[in-house]
N, C-alpha and C positions, 0 to 999 in steps of 0.2 A: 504494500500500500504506500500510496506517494504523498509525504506528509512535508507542506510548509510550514514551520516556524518563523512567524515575520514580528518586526517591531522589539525585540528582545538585545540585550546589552549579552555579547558571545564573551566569556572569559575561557581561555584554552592555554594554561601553561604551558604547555610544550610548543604549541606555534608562537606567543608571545604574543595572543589577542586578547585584547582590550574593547568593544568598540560593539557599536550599535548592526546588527549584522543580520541577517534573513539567513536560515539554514533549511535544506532542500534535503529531505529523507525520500532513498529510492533504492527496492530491491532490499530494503535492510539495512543500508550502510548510507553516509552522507554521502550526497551525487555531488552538492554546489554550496557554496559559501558567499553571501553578497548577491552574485548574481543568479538567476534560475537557470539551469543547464537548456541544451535547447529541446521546445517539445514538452517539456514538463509540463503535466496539469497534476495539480491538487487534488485527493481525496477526501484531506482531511487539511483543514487551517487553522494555527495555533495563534493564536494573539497574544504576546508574549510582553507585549506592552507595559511596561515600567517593572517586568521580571529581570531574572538572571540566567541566561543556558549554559549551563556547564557539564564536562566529561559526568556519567554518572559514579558518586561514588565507590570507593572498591574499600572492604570492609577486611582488614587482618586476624580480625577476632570476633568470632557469630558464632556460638553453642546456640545449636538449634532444636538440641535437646532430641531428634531421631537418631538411631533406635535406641530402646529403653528408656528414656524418660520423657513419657508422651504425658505423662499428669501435671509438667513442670509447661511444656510446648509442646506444639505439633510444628510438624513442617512446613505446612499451610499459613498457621498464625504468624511465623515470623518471615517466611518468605514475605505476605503481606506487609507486616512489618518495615522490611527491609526496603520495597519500594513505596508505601508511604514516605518510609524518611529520605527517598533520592540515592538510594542504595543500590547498582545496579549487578554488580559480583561482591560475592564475599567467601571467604575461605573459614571453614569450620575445623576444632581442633577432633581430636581421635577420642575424646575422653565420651565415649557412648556405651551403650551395654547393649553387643557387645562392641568392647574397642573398634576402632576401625582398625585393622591388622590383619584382612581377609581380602581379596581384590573383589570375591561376591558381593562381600556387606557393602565397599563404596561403590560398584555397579549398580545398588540396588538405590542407593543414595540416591546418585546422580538423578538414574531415571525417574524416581520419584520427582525430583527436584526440575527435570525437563517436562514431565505429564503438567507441572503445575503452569508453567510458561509465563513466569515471573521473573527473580532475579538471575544469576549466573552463578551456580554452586562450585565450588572450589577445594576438593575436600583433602586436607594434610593429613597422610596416616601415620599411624604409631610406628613410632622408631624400633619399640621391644613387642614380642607376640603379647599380648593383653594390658599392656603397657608395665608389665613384670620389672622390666629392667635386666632381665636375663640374659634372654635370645632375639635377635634380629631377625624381623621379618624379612620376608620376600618382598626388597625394597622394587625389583626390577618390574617384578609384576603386579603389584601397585600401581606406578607407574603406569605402566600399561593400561591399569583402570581407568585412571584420571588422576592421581594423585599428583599434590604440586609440590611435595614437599611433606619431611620428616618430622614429631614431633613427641616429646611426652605427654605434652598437657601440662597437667598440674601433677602427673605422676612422677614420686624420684627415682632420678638414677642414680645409685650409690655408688654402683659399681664403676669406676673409671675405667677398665678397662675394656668393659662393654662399650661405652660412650667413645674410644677411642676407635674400637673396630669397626664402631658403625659410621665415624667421621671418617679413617678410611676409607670404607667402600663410597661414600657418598661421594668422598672426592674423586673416585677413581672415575664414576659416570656421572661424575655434574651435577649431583643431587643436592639440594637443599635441606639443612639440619635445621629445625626449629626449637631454641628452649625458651624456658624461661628460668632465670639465676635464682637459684636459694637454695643453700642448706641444706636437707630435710631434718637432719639432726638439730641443726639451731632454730631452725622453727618448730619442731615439733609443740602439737597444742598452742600453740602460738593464734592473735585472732589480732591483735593491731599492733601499730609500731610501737619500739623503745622506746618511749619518750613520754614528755611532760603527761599530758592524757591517759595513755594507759595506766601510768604509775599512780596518778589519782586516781582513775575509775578500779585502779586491781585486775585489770585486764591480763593474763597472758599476752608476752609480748615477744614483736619480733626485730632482734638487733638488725642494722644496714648491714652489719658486716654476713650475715645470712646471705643476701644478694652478692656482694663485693667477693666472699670466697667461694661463692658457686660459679661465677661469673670470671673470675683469673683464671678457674680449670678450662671452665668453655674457650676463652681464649689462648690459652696455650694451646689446650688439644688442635684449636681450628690454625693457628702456628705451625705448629709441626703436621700437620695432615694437609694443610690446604684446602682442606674443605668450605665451601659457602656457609657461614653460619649468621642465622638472623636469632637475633637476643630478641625475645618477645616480655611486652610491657613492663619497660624499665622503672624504677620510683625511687630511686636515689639521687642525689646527689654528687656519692661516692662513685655510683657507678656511671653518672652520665662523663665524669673525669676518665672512668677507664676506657670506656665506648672511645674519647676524644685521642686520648692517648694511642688508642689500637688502630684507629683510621690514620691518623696522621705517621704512624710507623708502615700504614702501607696495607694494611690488614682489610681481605675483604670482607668485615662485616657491615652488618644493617641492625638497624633496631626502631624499635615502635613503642608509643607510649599511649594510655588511655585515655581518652577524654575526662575520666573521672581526675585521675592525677594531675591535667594539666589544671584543671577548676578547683580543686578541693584539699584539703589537709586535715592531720588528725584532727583540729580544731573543731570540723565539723560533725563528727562522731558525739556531740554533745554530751547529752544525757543518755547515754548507750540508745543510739539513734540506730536500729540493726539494717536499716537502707542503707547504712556508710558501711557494712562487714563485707567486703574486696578481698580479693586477691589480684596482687598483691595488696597490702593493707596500705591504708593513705598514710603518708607518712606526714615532715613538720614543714614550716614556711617554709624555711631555706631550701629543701628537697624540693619544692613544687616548684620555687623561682629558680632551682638549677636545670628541673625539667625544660621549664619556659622558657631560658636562655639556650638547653640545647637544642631547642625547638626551633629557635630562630637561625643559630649560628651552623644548622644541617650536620649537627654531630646527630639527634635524631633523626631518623626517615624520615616516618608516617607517624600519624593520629588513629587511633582504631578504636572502637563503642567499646570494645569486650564484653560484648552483649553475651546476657547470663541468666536469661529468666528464670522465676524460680517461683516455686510452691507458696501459695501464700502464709499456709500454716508453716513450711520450714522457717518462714521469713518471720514472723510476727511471732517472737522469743525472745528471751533474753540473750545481750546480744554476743556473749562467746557460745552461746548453743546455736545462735541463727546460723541459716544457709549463707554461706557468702553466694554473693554475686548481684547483679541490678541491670533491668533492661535498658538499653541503647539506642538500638538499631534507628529508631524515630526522633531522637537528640542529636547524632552526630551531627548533622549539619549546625544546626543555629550554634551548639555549643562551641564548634571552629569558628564560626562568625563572630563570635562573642569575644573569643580569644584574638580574632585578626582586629577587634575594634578595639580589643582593652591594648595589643600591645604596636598599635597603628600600623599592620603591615596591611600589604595592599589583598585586594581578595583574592587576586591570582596566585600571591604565592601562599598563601593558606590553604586555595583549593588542591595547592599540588599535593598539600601535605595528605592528603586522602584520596587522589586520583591518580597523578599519576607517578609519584614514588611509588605506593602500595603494588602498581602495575610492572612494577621494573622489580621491587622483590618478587612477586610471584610471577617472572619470568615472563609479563604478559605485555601483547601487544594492543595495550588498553589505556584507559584513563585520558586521552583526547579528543578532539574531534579535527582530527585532520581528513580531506577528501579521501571518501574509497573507506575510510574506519565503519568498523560498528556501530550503528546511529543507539548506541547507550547514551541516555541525557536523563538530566537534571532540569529542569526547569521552577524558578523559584522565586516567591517575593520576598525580595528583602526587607521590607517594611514593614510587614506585617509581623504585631505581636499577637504573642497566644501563650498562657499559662498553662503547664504542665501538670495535666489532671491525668494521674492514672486510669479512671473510667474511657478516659479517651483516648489511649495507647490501642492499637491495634495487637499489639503484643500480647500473649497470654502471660505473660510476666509483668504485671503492673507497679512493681517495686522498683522507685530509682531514687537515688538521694539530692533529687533536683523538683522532686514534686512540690506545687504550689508556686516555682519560680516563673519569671515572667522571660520569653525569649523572644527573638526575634530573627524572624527568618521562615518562610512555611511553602514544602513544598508543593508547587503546582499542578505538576505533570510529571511520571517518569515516565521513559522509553527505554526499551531493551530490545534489542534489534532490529530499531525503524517500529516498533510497536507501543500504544500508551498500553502500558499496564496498572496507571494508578493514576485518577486526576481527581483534584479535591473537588468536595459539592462545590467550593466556590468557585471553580473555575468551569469555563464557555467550552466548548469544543464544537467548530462549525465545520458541517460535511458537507462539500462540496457537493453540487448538482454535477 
C-alpha cells in the first residue's frame, strides 16, 4: 500500500535531516523523500502537520514475558504495547520458561511474533543450556533460528571458565555476547543500592563494586578473546569510567542504559515505593549524572525501556519481597525527550540514542529512513502532554515508577513495513479515492 506522509518535521540521524519533509511509502520501504517518485498515487494520506517522523524505535531490553509467564504478559499485550509507544523492533532477553536455549522454542517465538504483524521480534538466546551456567548451547543453530545474539539475562555465570569458552566461540563466528555486570555473590539477597537509602530503610543492599568486579572479568575475557561484547544496562558511575576507559584502549564494546536510570535514583525509592524495585537497582545522584554524562559524551550507546511487566500481586508487597521490574515499552519515547530537553541536546541526537545505535548493536540495517529502507516510522507530537495513568498503558504490566507524572510527547502513528499498525483515537487517517 502506497502511503504519503506530508507536512511533518523528518528527523533521521544517520542522513543528518532536520527539516520539514513529505515521505513517500511504497512496496514496504521508502520510495521518495521531498519529492513524490514519478506515478505515485496515494492510498492512504498522513497529515503529519506540527508532528515529528522519525526511524521507528528499536528497543535493547523487552521481556515479553512468552513462554511461561503469560499471567505477568502475553505476547499480544506488549507487542501492542511496543507500537503504541513508537517501538518498531525490539530484542527480548532468554530468561523465559522455558529459556530460550532451543532453536524450536525461538522458531516458535518469532512466528508467533510475525502471525501478530506488529512490531519486529529480535530474540537473544541463552549463552548456557537453561541459563545453568554450565554448558553452551548450540550457538550456531540458534543463529540459524533468528537469534541476534548471546545472553544470561539476569542469570549468573560463576563459572569463568565457561564464560571464556563461550567468548571464544563467539569470536570465532562473529557472534555477539550479551551480559549484564554483577557479582552474584555480592549481590546475593540484595534489592537496592549501598547507600544512604537502603541503610535507613534496612534494605539488603547492593555494593557498585558488585557491577565494577563482574564487569573487569567481562572485559578482560572480551580482551583476550576478541569477542563482541555488549555490557547491558549499566548504573554506575564506576562503571560508566570503565566502559570509557575500555573504548578509548580500542576495545570493541557497546553498552546500554535504562531509561529508569537515566531519570531516577535511590532517592526515589521513598517510603519502600516497590515500583522503584529494578534491576539493576537505582543507585545515588552522582551515579545517574555519570550515566547522563556518559550518555552525552557516547561512552554509552543506547537508551533501552527494560521493559519488565509484572504480576500485580508480585508487585504490590513489601518492597524486598516485590517483583523487581516496571513497564516501559509506552514511556520510552517522551522519557528520551524529557532527557534531550532537561540536558539541551538536539532531538536528533537523542533519537539516535534509541534508533539507530540500538540498530548497529544488533547488527541491523535499521533505525533510519534513508530511500529503499524499511518504511518502520514513528510519527509523533511533541507537544502534546499526557499523565501516566497505569489504566491506560496498553501493557499488561501496569507498574512503572513514573505513574501520575506528567510527559510530553504522544505517539501518533507507527508503521512497520510501509504499514500503520497503531494510530491514536486522536489522530485522522485519510484514504484516498
Amino acid at each position: 500500500m502506497n502511503i504519503h506522509i506530508k507536512n511533518g518535521r523528518l528527523i533521521d540521524p544517520r542522513n543528518n535531516i532536520d527539516a520539514k519533509l513529505d515521505v513517500y511509502v511504497m512496496d514496504k520501504r521508502i520510495a521518495a523523500i521531498g519529492q513524490a517518485p514519478d506515478g505515485f498515487m496515494a492510498a492512504q494520506v498522513i497529515d503529519a502537520a506540527g508532528m515529528i517522523v522519525i526511524p521507528g524505535l528499536i528497543d535493547l531490553a523487552a521481556r515479553l514475558r512468552e513462554p511461561g509467564y503469560e499471567y505477568m504478559a502475553t505476547l499480544e499485550s506488549e507487542m501492542l504495547a511496543a507500537v503504541a509507544g513508537g517501538v518498531t523492533s525490539l530484542a527480548c532477553p532468554p530468561d523465559t520458561d522455558p529459556p530460550l536455549d532451543e532453536p524450536g522454542l525461538v522458531e516458535m517465538l518469532k512466528h508467533r511474533a510475525r502471525n501478530l504483524n506488529l512490531a519486529r521480534l529480535y530474540p537473544v538466546a541463552a549463552l548456557t543450556t537453561a541459563l545453568k551456567g554450565c554448558e553452551l548451547t548450540e550457538m550456531a543453530e540458534l543463529v540459524d533460528a533468528g537469534c541476534v545474539a548471546f545472553s544470561q539475562a539476569d542469570a549468573p555465570l560463576t563459572d569463568t571458565r565457561v564464560l571464556y569458552r563461550a567468548m571464544q566461540y563467539a569470536a570465532t563466528f562473529g557472534y555477539s555476547v550479551w551480559l549484564r555486570p554483577q557479582d552474584s555473590f555480592l549481590a546475593r539477597d540484595g534489592v537496592a543500592h549501598d547507600g544512604e537509602v537502603a541503610t535507613r530503610c534496612g534494605l539488603p543492599a547492593i555494593p557498585v563494586c558488585a557491577e565494577t568486579i563482574a564487569l573487569a572479568t567481562m572485559l578482560s575475557l572480551a580482551r583476550e578473546t576478541g569477542a563482541k561484547l555488549h555490557i547491558c544496562r549499566l548504573s554506575s558511575a564506576a562503571g560508566v569510567e570503565m566502559i570509557r576507559t575500555a573504548k578509548q584502549q580500542g576495545l570493541a564494546v557497546s553498552c546500554d542504559v535504562t531509561m529508569n536510570h537515566v531519570h531516577l535514583s535511590e532517592m526515589d525509592i521513598g517510603y519502600f515505593d516497590p515500583n522503584c524495585r529494578l534491576t539493576p537497582p537505582l543507585r545515588s545522584l552522582r551515579d545517574r549524572a555519570a550515566l547522563r554524562a556518559g550518555l552525552l559524551d557516547g561512552t554509552i550507546d543506547a537508551i533501552c525501556s527494560n521493559h519488565a511487566p509484572v504480576d500485580e500481586d508480585a508487585k504490590q508487597l513489601p518492597f524486598a519481597e516485590a517483583e523487581s521490574g516496571a513497564t516501559g515499552l509506552e514511556l520510552l519515547l517522551p522519557l528520551i525527550l524529557k532527557w534531550a530537553q532537561q540536558e539541551k541536546i538536539s532531538l536528533s541526537d537523542a533519537v539516535a540514542r534509541a534508533t539507530l545505535r540500538p540498530a548497529q548493536i544488533l547488527g541491523l540495517d535499521a533505525g533510519h529512513l534513508s530511500i529503499g529502507a524499511a518504511a518502520d516510522m514513528c510519527v509523533f507530537d511533541p507537544e502534546a502532554c499526557w499523565r501516566v495513568e497505569p489504566a491506560a498503558l496498553k501493557s499488561q504490566g501496569k507498574n512503572t515508577p513514573f505513574t501520575g507524572m506528567e510527559v510530553q510527547g504522544l505517539v501518533r502513528y507507527t508503521l512497520v513495513d510501509g504499514k500503520v499498525v497503531y494510530q491514536s483515537q486522536e489522530s485522522g487517517l485519510r484514504i484516498e479515492d
